[in-house]
KENUNU-704681 format. One line per 2 residues: their letters; for each residue z, x, y of C-alpha. Coordinates in pm, 1 decimal, padded with zeros to 6 digits. Each point is the difference from the previous one (the first is absolute). Example, Ala and Ser with C-alpha at 12.3 -4.5 7.8 and 13.67 -1.06 7.14 Angstrom:
% residues 2
AS> 00780.0,01230.0,-00450.0 | -00066.0,00137.0,00344.0
This chain:
% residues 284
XX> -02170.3,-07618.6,00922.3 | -00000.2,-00243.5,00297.5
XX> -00268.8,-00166.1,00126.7 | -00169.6,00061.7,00315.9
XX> 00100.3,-00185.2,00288.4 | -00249.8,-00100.3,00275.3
XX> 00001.7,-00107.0,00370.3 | -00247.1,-00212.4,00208.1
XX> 00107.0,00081.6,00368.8 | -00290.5,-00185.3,00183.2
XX> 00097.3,-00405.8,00004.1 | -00044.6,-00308.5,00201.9
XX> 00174.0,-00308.3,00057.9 | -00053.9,-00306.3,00152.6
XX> 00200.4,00115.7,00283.2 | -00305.7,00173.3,00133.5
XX> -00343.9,-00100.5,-00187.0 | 00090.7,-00035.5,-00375.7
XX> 00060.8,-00308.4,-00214.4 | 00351.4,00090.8,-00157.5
XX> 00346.2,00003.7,00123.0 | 00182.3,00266.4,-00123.0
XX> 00139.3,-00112.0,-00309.4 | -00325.5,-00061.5,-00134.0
XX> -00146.9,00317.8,00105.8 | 00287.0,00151.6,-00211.0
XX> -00019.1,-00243.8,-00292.9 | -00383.7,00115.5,-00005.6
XX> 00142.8,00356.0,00040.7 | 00193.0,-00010.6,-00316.6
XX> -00245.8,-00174.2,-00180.6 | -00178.3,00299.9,00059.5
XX> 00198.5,00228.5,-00112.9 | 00123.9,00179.1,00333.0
XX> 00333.2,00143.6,00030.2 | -00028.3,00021.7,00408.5
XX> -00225.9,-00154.5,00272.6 | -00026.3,00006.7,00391.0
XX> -00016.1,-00335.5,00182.6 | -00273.4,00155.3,00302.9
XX> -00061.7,-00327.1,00204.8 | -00241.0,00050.5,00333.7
XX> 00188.4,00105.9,00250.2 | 00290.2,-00198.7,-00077.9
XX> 00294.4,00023.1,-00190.2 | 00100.5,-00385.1,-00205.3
XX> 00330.0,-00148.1,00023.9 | 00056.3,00059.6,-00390.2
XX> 00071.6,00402.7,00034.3 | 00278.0,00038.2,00118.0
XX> 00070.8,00370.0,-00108.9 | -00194.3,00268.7,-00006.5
XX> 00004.3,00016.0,-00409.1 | 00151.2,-00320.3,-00215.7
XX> -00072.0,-00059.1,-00343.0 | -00166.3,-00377.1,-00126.7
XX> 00015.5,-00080.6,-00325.8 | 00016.6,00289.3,-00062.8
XX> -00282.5,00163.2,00142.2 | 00056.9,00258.6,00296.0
XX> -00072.5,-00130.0,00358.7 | -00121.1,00199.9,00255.4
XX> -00007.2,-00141.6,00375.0 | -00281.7,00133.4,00115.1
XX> -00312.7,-00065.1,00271.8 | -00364.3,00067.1,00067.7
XX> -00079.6,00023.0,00394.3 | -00332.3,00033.5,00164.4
XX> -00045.1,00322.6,00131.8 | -00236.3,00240.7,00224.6
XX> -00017.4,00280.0,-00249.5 | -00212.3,00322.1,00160.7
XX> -00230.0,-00273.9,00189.0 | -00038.3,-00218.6,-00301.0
XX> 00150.8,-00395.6,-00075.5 | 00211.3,00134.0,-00284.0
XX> 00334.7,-00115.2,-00139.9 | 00327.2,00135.8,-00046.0
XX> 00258.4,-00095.1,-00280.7 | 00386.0,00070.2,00018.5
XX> 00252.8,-00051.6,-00255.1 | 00366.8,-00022.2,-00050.2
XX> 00083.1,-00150.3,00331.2 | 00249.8,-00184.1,00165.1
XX> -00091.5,-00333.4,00095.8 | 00082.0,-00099.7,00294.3
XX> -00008.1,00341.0,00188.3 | -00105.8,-00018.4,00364.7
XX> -00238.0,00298.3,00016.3 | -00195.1,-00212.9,-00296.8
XX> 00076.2,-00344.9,00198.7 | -00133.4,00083.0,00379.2
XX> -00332.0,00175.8,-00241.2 | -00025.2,-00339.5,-00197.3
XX> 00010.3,-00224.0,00307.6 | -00266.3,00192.1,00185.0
XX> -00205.7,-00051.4,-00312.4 | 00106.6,-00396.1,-00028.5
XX> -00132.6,-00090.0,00385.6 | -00365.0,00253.9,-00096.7
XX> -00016.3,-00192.7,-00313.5 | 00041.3,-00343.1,00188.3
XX> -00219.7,00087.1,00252.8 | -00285.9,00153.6,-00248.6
XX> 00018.8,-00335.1,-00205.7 | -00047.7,-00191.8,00308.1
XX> -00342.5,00162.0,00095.0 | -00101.7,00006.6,-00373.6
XX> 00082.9,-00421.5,-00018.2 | -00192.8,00004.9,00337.6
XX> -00326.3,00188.2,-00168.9 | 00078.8,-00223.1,-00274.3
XX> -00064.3,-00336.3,00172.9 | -00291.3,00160.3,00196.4
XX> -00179.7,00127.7,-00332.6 | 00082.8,-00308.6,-00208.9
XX> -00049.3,-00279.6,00255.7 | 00339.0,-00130.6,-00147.3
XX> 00379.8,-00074.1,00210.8 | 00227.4,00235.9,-00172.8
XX> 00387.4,00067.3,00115.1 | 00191.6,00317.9,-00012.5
XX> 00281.8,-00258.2,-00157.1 | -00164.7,-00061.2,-00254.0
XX> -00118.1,00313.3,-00090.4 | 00335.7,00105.7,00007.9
XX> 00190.4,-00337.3,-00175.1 | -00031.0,00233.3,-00296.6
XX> 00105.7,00376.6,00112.7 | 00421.7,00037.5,-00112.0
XX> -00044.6,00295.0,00254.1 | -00271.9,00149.3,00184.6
XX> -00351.8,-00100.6,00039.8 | -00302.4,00128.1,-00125.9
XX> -00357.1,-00002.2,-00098.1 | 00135.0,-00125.3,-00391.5
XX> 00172.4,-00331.6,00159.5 | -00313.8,-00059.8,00225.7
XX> -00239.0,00045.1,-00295.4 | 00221.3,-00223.1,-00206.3
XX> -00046.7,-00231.0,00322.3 | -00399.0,00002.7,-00003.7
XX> 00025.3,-00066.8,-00431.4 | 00193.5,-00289.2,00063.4
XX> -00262.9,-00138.1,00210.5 | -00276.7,00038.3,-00175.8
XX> -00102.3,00236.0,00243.1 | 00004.9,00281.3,-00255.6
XX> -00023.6,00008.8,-00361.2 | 00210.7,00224.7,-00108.5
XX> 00259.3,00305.0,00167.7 | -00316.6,00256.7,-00051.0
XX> -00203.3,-00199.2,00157.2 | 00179.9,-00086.5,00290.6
XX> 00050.1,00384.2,00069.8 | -00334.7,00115.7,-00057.8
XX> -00191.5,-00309.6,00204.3 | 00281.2,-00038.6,00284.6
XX> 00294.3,00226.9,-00008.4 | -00064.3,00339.0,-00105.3
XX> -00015.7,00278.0,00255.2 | -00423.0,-00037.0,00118.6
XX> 00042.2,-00351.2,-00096.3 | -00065.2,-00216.6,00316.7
XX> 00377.4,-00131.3,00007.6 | 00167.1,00300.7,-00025.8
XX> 00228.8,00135.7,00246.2 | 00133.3,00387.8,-00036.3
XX> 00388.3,-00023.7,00032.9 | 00170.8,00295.0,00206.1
XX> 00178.4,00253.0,-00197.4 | 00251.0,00246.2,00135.0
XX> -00014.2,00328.1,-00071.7 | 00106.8,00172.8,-00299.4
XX> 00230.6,00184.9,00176.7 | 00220.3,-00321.1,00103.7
XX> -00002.5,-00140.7,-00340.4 | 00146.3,00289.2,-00170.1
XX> 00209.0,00027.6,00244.3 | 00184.7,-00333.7,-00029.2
XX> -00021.6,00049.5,-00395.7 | 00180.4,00255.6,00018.8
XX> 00249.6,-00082.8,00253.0 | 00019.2,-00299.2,-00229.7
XX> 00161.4,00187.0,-00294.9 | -00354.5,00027.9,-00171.3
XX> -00239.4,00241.6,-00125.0 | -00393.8,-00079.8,00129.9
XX> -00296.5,00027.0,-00214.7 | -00360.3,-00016.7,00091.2
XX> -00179.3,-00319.3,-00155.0 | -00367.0,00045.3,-00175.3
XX> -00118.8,00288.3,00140.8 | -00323.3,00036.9,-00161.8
XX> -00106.6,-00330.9,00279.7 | 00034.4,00203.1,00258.0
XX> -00291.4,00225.1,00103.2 | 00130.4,00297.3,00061.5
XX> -00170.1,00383.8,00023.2 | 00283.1,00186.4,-00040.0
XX> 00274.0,-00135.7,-00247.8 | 00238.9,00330.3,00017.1
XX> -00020.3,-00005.6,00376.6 | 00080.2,-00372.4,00051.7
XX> 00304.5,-00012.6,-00269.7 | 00114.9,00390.7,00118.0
XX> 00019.9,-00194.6,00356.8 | 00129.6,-00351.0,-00172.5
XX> 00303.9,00209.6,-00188.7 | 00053.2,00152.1,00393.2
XX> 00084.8,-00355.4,00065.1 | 00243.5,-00066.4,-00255.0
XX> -00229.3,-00136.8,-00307.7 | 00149.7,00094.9,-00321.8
XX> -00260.7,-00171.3,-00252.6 | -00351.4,-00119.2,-00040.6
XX> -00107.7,-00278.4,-00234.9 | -00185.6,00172.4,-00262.6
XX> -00055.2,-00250.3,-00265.9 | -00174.0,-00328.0,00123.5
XX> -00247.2,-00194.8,-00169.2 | -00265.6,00040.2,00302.4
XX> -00225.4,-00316.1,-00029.4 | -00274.4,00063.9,00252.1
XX> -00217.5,-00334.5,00029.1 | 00171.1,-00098.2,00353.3
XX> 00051.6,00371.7,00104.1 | -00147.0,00350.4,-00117.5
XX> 00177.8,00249.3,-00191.7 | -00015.7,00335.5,00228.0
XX> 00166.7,00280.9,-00158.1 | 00072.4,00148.1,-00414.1
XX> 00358.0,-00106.3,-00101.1 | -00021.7,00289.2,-00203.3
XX> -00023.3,00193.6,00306.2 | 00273.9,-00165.0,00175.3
XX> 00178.0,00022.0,-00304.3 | -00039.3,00377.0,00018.2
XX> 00101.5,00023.8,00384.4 | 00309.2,-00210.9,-00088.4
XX> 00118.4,00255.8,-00216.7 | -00096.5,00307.7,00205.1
XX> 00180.9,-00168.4,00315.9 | 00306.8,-00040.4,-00222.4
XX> -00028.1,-00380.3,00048.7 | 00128.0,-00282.0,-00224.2
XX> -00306.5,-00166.6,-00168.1 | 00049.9,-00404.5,00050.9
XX> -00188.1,-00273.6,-00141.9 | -00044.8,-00360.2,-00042.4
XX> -00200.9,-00300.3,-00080.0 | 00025.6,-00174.9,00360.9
XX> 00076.6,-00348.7,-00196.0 | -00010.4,-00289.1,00147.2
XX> 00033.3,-00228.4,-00222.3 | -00205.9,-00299.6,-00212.7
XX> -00257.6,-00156.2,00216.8 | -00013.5,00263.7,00263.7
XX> -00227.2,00286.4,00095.1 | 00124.0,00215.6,-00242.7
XX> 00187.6,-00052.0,-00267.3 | 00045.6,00296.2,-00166.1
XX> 00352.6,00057.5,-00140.2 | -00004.9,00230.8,-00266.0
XX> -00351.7,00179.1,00088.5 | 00193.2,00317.1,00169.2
XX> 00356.6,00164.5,-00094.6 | 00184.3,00221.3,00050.2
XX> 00284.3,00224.4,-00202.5 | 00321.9,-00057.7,00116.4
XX> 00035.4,00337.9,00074.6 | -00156.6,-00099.8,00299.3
XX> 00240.8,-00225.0,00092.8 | 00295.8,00271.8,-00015.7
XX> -00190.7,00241.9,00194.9 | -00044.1,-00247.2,00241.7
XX> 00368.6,-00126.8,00016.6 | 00077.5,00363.7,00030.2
XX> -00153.6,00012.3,00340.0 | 00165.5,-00328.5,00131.7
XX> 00315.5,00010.5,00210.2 | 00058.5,-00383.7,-00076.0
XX> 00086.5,00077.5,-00325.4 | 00132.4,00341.4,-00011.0
């Protein structure tokens, strides 16, 4: 009897805010056991998928991507997979989200200076982003220093949403995202949902699948010291099924050294992944 074959789908690289570049995401991946994983960078796509599926050495590639989105009122995220990189309905949404992110950083390095009575540079922050930047890269920024002692710490004294150098980043809404997912070849999923704080799950996702969603990311390994856990996955687990929607999940990775390294702490079976490819015009 074969053995069962599993898929992470939730991954970062250092082309947004993790510490790998692909090939060692994937050389972690197989050392892991998966057969499949998605590559979901913030709001960006990296220059190393170049397809919307490839296999590397020998695991299964997904190009994938996790946007900030306005989800019923809320800051929640959106993931999409099996896209075509380069696409210009996912291009004009990333560069809206590149100048917002710039811009954000800029007034958090501003608070940051004020707070810590120190001169920091948005260069420098960013010497060390491959792609955009983010909170990760400016916390990395503030360990360097001494300013911090470690990534937690620099989130929960400085950067962290209450903290006093946090800045909220705009977020389109969930509508637009799924939009240029899917106009994009891809299939969109809804990231963590138990985060949000929603009343009414079957309302929200009964209006979400009105605007083109097609999964939710039902197993996550929900660590809730930087943000609380809202909802029962069992119960979104439940609505998942009742809405007919394909049940995602992921570890949300980023690598050794970074907020969350994680790899192997949520999977799913690769069913998944061929429901999912199903869906996708890319690779139809």
């Amino acid at each position: 009897m074969p053995s069962a074959r599993w898929a992470d789908l939730h991954l970062h690289t250092r082309w947004s805010d993790g510490t790998l570049d692909l090939a060692g995401v994937v050389e972690r991946a197989r050392a892991t056991g998966l057969a499949a994983i998605a590559i979901t960078d913030h709001d960006t796509i990296g220059p190393e998928l170049r397809a919307p599926v490839a296999v590397v050495n020998g695991v299964e590639v997904i190009c994938g991507v996790e946007v900030k989105a306005e989800v019923a009122g809320e800051r929640g995220e959106i993931l999409g997979y099996f896209l075509a990189p380069g696409h210009p309905a996912l291009e004009e949404l990333f560069g809206w989200m590149a100048a917002e992110r710039r811009r954000r950083m800029e007034a958090m390095v501003a608070r940051c200076r004020e707070v810590l009575g120190v001169e920091i540079e948005l260069g420098e922050v960013a010497a060390s982003a491959a792609g955009t930047v983010g909170r990760p890269h400016l916390a990395a920024y503030l360990v360097r220093r001494g300013l911090a002692q470690s990534f937690e710490d620099a989130f929960s004294r400085f950067l962290a949403r209450g903290a006093p150098c946090y800045v909220p980043l705009p977020r389109p809404p969930s509508r637009a995202v799924i939009a240029a997912i899917r106009a994009a070849g891809g299939v969109a999923a809804l990231a963590h949902p138990c985060f949000l704080p929603i009343p009414d799950w079957e309302e929200v996702l009964t209006a979400l699948v009105g605007e083109g969603l097609a999964a939710v990311e039902v197993v996550y390994p929900y660590e809730t010291s930087r943000q609380p856990r809202h909802a029962d996955p069992g119960e979104i687990a439940r609505l998942v099924e009742k809405l007919d929607l394909v049940p995602t999940g992921g570890s949300d990775d980023h690598g050794p050294g970074s907020v969350k390294d994680a790899l192997g702490a949520a999977r799913v079976p690769y069913a998944v992944v061929e429901r999912l490819r199903a869906l996708a015009p890319s690779v139809r």
